[in-house]
C-alpha positions in Angstrom: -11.9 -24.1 0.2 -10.8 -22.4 -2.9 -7.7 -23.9 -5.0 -4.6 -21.8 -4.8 -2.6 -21.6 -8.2 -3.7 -23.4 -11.3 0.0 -24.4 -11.9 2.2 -23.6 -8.5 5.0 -23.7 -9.7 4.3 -21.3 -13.2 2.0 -19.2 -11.7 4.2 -18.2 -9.1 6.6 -17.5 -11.2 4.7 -15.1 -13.3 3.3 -13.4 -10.5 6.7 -13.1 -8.9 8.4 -11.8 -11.7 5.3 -9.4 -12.3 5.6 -8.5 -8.8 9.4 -7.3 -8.9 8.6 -5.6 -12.1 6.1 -3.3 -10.3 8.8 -2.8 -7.8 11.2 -2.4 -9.7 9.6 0.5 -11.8 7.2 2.0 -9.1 4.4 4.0 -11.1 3.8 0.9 -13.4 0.7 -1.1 -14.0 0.8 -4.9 -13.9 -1.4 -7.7 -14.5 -1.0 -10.7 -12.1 -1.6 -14.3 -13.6 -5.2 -14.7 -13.6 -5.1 -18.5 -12.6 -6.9 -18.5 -9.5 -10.1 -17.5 -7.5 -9.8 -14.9 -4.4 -11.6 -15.7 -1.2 -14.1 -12.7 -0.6 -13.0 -10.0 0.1 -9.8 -10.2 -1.2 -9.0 -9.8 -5.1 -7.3 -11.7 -7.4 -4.3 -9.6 -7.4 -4.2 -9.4 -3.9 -4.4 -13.5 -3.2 -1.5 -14.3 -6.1 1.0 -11.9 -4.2 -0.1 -13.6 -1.3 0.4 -17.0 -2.9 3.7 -16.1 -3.9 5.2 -13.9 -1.4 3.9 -15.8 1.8 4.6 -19.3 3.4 4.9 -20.3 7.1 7.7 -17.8 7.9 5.9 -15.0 7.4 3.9 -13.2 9.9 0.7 -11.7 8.7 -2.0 -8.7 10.1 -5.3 -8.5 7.7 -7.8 -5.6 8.4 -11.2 -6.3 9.9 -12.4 -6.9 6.6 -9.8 -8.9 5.1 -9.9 -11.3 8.0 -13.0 -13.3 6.8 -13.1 -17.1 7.5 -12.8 -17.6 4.2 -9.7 -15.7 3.7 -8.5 -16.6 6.7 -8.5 -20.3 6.0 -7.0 -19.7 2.5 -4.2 -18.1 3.5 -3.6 -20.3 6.3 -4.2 -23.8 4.2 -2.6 -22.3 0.8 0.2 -20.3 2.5 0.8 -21.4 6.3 1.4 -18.2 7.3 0.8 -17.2 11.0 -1.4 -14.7 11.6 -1.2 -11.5 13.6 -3.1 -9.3 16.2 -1.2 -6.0 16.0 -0.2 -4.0 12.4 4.0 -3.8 13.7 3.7 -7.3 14.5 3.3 -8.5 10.7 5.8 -8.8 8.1 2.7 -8.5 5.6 -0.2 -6.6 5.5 -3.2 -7.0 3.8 -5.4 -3.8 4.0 -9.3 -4.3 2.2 -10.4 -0.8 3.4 -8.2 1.6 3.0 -10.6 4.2 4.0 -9.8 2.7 7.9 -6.6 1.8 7.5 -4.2 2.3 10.4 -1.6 5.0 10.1 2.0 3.9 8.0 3.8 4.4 11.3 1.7 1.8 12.8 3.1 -0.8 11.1 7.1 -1.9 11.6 9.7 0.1 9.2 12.5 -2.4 10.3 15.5 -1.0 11.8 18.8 1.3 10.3 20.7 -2.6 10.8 17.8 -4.3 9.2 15.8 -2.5 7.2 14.5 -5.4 5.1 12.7 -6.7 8.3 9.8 -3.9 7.4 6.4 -4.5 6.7 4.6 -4.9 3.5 1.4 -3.8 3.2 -1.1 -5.2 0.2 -3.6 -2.5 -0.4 -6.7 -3.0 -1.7 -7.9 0.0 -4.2 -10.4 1.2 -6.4 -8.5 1.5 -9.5 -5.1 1.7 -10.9 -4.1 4.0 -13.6 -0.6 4.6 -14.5 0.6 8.0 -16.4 -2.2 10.6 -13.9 -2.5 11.1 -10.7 0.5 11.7 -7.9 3.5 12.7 -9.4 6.5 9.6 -8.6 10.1 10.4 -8.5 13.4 8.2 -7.6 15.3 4.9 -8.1 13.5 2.8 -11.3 12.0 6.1 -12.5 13.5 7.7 -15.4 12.3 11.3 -14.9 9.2 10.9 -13.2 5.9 8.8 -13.0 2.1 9.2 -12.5 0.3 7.0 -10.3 -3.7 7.4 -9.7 -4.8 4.9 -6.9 -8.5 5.8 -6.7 -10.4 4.7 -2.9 -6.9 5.7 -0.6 -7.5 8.5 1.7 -5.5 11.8 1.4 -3.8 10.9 5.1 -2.2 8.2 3.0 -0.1 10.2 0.5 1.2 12.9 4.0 1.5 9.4 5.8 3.7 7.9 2.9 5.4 11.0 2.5 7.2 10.7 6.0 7.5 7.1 5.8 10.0 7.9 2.3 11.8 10.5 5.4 13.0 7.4 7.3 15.0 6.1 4.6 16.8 2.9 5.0 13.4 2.4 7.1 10.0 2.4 6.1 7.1 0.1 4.8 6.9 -0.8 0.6 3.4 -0.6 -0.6 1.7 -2.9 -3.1 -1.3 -1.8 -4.8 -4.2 -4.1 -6.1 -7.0 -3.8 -7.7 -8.9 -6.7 -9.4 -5.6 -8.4 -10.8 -3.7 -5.5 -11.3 -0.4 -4.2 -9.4 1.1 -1.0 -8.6 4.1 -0.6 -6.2 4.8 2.3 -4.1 8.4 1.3 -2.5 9.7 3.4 0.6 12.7 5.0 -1.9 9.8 6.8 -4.1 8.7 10.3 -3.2 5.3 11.6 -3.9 4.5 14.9 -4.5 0.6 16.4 -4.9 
């Protein structure tokens, strides 16, 4: 079993505050406290947001090839988090292969009363690179933002687009790669 957080209680806090300053400026590039090893396949990134965002309250879908025994019994042992069948049934999602990922409206937007009971989906990139790529526009963005998420298909960006159409509704998005972060919340609209 691999150790969660060198320091829970700092590390978390770092990585939660990271973490709201990805959302909070959707477009921008963060690095995630490098203070702990990822079960294959996930990434650093991806296992500190999981380490901070998820406890025993929290159900969770993971891809096919997130769901390894190893990361299983990480997230289970470091997080207690209940684990999942179905995409809609999980208030998190963690997606490894985005190439075979399951459509946005597969997973739960929440409802007009309670939006906030949406999924989030961790996703698993190539590469992050802030200032190219899809144009960003909307709350947290001054005028506009570029976002290049290399590895996500092109059904992704018309997927996400829609997903922004059922505003208060929708999934948010977190982006990882290695120990970086990106967020793509459901009040941003993409264009190109």
């Amino acid at each position: 079993m691999l150790p969660g957080f060198a320091d829970p209680i700092l590390d978390s806090q770092r990585a939660f505050r990271a973490i709201l300053d990805a959302m909070d400026h959707p477009g921008r590039v963060v690095e995630l406290p490098d203070s702990q090893e990822a079960p294959v396949p996930l990434y650093a990134a991806t296992a500190a947001v999981c380490l901070t965002l998820l406890d025993f309250e929290t159900p969770v879908w993971l891809d096919g090839r997130a769901a390894t025994l190893e990361a299983v019994a990480f997230l289970r042992f470091h997080c207690g988090c209940r684990l999942v069948d179905e995409p809609a049934q999980g208030r998190f999602a963690v997606v490894s292969e985005p190439g075979s990922m399951p459509p946005l409206g597969a997973f739960d937007p929440g409802s007009d009363e309670s939006p906030e009971r949406s999924t989030t989906l961790v996703v698993q990139v190539e590469t992050l690179v802030a200032g190219r790529g899809r144009r960003l526009t909307g709350p947290g963005i001054r005028v506009e933002a570029r976002l290049e998420a290399r590895g996500l298909p092109d059904a992704f960006w018309r997927d996400f687009r829609q997903n922004h159409g059922l505003f208060p509704r929708g999934v948010d998005v977190l982006f990882t790669a290695g120990r970086q972060l990106a967020a793509l919340p459901r009040t941003t609209a993409v264009e190109g």
